[in-house]
N, C-alpha and C positions, 0 to 999 in steps of 0.2 A: 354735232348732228343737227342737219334742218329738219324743219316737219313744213309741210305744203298741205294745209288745211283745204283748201279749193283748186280741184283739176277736174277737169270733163274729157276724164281719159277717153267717154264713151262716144267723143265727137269723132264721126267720119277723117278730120284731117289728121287721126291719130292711127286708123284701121291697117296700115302697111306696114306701119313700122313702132308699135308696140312696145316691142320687147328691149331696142335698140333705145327708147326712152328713158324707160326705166332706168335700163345702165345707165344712161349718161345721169341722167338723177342721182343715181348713188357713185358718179365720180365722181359729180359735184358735192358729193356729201349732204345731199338730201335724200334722207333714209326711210320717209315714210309721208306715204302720199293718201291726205281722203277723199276719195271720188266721190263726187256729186252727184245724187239721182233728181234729176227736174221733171221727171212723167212717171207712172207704170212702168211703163216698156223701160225708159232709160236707169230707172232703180235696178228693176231686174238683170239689166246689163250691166251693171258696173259692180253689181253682187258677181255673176258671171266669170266679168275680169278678173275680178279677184280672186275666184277660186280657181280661175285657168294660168294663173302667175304663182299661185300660193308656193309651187316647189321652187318653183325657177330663184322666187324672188318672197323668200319666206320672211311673212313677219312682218312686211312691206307697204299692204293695202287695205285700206279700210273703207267703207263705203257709207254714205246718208242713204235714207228713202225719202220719196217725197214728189209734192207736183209743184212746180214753177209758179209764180202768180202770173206767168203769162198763159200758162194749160188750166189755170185753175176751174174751167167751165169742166173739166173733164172727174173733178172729185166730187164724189158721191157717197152712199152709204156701200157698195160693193166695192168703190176705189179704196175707201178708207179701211176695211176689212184685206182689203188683200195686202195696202202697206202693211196693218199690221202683222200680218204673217211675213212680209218678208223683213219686217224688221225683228224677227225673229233669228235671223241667220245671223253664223259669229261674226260675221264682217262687218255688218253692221251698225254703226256706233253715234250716230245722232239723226234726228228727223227730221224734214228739210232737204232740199230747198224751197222753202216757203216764207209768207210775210206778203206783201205790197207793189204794187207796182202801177202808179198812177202816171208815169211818163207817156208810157206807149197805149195804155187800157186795153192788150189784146184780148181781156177778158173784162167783163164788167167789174165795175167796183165790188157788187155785191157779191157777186162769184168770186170774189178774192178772198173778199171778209169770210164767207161761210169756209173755202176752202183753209183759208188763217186757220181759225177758229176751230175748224177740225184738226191738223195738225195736231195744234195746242193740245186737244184733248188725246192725242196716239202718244204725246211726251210722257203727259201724264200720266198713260193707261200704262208707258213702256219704260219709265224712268231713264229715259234716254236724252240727251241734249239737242237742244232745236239748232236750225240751221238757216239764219233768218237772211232774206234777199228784202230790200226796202228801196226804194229809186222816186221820187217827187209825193210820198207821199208818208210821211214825217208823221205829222199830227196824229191821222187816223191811227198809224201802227204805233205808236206812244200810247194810246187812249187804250187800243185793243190790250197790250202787253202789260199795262198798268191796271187793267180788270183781273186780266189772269196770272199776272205774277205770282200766285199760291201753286199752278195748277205743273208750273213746272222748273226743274231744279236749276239748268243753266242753259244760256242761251248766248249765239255771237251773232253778230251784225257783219253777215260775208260782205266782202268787197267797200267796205264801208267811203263814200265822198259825199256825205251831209257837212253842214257846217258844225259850228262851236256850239250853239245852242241843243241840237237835234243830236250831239257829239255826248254833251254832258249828260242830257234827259236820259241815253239810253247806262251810260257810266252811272247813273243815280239809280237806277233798277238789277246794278252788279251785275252787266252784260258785261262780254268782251268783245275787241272789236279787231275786224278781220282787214289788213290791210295788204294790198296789191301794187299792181304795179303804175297802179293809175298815181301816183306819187312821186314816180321817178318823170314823168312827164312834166315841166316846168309850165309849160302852155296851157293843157288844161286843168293841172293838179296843183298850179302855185299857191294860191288859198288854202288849199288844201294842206298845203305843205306845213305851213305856221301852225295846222292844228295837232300832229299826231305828238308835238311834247305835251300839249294836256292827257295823253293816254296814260295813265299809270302802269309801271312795267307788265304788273301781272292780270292786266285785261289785254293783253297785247299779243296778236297772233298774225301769221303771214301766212300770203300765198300767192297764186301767180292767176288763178282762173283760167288756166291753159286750156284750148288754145288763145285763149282771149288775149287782153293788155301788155301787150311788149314790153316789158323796159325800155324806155326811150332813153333811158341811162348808161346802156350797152355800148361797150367800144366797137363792135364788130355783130351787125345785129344778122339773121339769118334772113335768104331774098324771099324765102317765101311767106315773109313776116307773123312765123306760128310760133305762138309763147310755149316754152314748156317748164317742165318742173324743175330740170337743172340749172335753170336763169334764175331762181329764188334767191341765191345770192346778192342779186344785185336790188332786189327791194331791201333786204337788209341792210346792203349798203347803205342805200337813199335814207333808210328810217337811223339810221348813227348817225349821219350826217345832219340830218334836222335839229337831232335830238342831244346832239354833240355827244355822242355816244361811243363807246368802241364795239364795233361789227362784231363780233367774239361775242359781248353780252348781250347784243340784241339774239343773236344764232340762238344762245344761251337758254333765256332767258323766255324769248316764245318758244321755244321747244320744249320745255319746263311746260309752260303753261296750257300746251296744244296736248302734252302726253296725260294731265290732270284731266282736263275739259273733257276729254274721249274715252278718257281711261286706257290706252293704249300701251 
């Protein structure tokens, strides 16, 4: 059985064909998918999904709440009060997506940190696991996560492509770490690639971020280049192959880890 920790089922390129996902998901033998909430509105939608699938496809979906550090101008003291009622719903199961994001700055720095910073404290207040997004900005979110390491119980590093040093920092604070398919890419993921044998098996979790990062590992990729969750297969490949592993105990072995962390 796989687990696919990161999908944006709630994305428009998924809105027609839904249902038909999902199956192919679970022919591929990926059995349980957590949807991402990156705003208000999109938390509340992917709780939605989930309970508009629940009979079809029971057992199946689980959900984060949370704002993006690219919406992060938009948390407040009324945003933060309404995540946490929705993360009151059984679906559920970690808070996030949150953390960092000094590539793009669609929101200011500081608007990030505060909106961090609050999360941190809905973990805390919800004993739920964070759901951390970080992209060019390493240091700051090290500093922040190493203040509040008391404030909450576990935490993964989604979509994780920092180096070895930014790799280890967050392995030393007993995060785990979320890998994609940005690995199977040789072009931009080859650096990348030499790092995920420092991962220890049991901080070790996949996903696809559907629609996002294709396998470029794919023998037969689809034209209208949308990643979904029964391609997870093929990052597990990439991660055995690194890692000189057999595919079997990677599957294994992050599904172990993925049904702990969520409690699923």
């Amino acid at each position: 059985m796989l687990i696919d920790i990161g999908v944006n089922l709630s994305s428009h390129r998924f809105e027609d064909d839904r249902s038909a996902v999902l199956q192919n998901a679970l022919d591929a033998g990926v059995e349980k998918l957590i949807l991402t909430g990156t705003s208000l509105f999109e938390s509340k939608v992917t709780i939605d999904i989930c309970n508009f699938f629940s009979d079809d496809f029971p057992n199946m979906l689980h959900a984060t709440v949370g704002i993006h550090p690219h919406n992060a101008e938009q948390f407040n003291i009324t945003t933060s009060e309404k995540l946490s009622d929705l993360a009151g719903d059984e679906a559920v199961v970690a808070i996030g997506e949150t953390g960092l994001d000094f590539y793009r700055n669609l929101a200011t720095p500081k608007a990030q940190q505060v909106s961090f910073e609050g999360h941190i404290e809905l973990a805390k207040n919800t004993g739920l696991p964070l759901f951390l997004h970080e992209r060019d900005a390493a240091k700051r979110q090290i500093e922040i996560l190493r203040d509040y390491r008391d404030h909450f119980s576990k935490a993964v590093i989604h979509c994780f492509t920092g180096d070895r040093a930014t790799l280890h920092n967050y392995l030393d604070m007993d995060l785990y770490i979320g890998i994609t398919g940005w690995i199977c890419d040789s072009r931009r993921g080859s650096d990348f690639q030499a790092l995920v044998a420092d991962i220890p098996l049991n901080r070790l979790m996949i996903e696809t971020d559907a629609p996002y990062l294709l396998p470029q590992n794919m023998i037969f990729k689809p034209k209208n280049k949308r990643n979904e969750p029964s391609f997870l297969p093929w990052v597990a490949k990439q991660i055995a192959t690194q890692r000189h592993e057999s595919v079997c105990e990677i599957i294994n072995i992050t599904s172990k880890n993925a049904k702990v962390f969520f409690g699923i």
